[in-house]
N, C-alpha and C positions, 0 to 999 in steps of 0.2 A: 759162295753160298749157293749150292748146286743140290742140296739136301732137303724133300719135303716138309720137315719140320724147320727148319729154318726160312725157307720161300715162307710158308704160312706165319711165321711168327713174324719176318718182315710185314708183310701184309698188312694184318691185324695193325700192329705198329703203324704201318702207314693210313692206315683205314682210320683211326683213331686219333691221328695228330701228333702222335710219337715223335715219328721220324719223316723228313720229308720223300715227296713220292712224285716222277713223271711217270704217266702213263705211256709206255710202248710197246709192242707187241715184236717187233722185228729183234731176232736174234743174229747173230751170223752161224753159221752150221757147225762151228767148233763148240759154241754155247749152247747150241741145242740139242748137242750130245752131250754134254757135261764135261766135256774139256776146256775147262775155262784157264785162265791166269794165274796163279798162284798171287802175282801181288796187281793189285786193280792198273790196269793198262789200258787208257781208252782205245778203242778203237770201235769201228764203222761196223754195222750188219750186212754191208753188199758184198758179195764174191765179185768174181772178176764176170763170171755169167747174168750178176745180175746189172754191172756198170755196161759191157757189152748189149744188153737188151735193152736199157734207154736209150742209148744213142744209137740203135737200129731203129729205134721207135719216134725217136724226136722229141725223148721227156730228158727232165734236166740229172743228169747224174746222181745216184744215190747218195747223202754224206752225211745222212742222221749215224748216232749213235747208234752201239749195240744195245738192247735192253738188256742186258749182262749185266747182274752188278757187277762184276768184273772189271766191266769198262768203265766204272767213273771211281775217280780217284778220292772221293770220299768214301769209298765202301766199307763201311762199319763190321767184318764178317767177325 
């Protein structure tokens, strides 16, 4: 689901009570080119640049989800 009209009808959907919704903003860089998964695959939004910048910085390693539907394996596309 990488297509404006379907991000928006998700949405709605979710806005509505449709369909269930978390909020997250963080993609990993393949998702926010639109290179997604073909079949929903979870995985993480941190690169290896952004696990390397918390533990230069002393913050707890990245391991949220991607906000990809892609990545949760309920994905209704």
């Amino acid at each position: 689901m990488t297509q404006p009209a379907e991000v928006a009808k998700a949405l709605a959907e979710a806005l509505t009570g449709q369909r269930p919704a978390i909020v997250c903003y963080a993609q990993c860089e393949s998702c926010q080119w639109g290179h997604c998964y073909d079949e929903p695959t979870p995985h993480g939004w941190a690169g290896p640049e952004d696990v390397e910048h918390a533990r230069a910085t002393g913050q707890p390693e990245p391991t949220e989800s991607c906000a990809c539907p892609c990545a949760t394996a309920g994905d209704a596309r």
